[in-house]
C-alpha positions as CSV (number, residue, x, y, z in Angstrom):
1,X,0.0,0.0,0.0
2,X,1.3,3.4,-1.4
3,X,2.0,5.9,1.7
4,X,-0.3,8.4,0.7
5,X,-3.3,5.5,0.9
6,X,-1.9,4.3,3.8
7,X,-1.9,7.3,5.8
8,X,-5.7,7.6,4.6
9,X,-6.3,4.3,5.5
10,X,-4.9,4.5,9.2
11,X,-6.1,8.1,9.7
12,X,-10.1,7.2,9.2
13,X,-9.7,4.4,11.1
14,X,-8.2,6.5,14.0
15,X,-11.2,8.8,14.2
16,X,-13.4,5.9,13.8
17,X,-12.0,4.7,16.7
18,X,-11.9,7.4,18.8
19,X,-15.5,7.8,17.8
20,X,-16.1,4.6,19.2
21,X,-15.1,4.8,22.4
22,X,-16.3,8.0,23.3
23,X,-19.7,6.4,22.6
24,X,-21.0,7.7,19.9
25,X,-23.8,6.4,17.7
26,X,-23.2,7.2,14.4
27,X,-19.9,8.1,12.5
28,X,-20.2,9.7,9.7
29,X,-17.0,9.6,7.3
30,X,-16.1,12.2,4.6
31,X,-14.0,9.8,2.3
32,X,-12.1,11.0,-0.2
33,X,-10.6,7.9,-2.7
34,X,-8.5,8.3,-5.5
35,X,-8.4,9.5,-8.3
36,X,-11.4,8.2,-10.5
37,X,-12.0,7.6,-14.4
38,X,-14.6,9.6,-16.3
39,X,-15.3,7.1,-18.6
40,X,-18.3,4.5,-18.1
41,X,-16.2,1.5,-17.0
42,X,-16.8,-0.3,-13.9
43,X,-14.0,-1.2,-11.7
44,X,-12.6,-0.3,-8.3
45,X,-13.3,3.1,-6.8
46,X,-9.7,3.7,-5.5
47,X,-9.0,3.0,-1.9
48,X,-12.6,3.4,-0.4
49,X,-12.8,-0.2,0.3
50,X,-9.4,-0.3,2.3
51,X,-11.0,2.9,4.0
52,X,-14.9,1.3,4.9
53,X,-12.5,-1.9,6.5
54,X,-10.9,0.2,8.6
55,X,-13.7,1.8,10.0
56,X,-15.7,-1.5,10.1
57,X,-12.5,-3.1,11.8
58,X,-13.1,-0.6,14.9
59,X,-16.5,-1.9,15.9
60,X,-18.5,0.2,12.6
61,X,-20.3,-1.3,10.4
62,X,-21.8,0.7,6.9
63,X,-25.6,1.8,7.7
64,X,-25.9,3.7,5.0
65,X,-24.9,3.5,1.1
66,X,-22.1,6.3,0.4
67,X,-23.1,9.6,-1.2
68,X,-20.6,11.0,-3.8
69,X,-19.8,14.3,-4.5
70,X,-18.0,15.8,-7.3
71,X,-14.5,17.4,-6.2
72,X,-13.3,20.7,-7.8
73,X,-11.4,18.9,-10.2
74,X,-14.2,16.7,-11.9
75,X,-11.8,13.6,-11.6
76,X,-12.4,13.4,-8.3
77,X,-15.3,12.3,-5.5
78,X,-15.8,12.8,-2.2
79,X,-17.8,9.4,-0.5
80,X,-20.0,10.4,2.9
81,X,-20.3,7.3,4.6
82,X,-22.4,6.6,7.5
83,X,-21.7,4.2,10.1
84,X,-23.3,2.7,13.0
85,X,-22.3,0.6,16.0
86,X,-21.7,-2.9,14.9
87,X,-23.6,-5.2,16.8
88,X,-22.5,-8.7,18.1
């Protein structure tokens, strides 16, 4: 994993775990992945995956289906991800 990504990665799943134990009931996660393509090809959506694990990995789980937002740029999203307490 590229540094960049990588500090990404750890970063989110820092605040979603500081989230966690203070308690609170939701997290809600402004995501930003890499770079995407404009064309209409499927494939994978930079490193949001390896950014919803982390969060799930400190006790999150996704409640609700990202929202994505056009950066500046036009080549670029911004996910808002919500999360709630996993249970079990």
């Amino acid at each position: 994993m590229g540094f960049i990504k990588q500090n990404k990665v750890s970063g989110v799943g820092a605040e979603a775990k500081r989230a966690h134990e203070e308690g609170r009931r939701f997290f809600v996660a402004q995501l930003h992945p890499g770079a995407w393509s404009t064309g209409l090809k499927s494939g994978s959506a930079g490193d949001l995956a390896e950014m919803i694990e982390a969060i799930e990995d400190e006790g999150w789980t996704l409640a609700y289906a990202p929202s994505f937002v056009p950066r500046e740029d036009g080549k670029k999203m911004t996910a808002y991800c919500t999360f709630r307490p996993a249970t079990g």
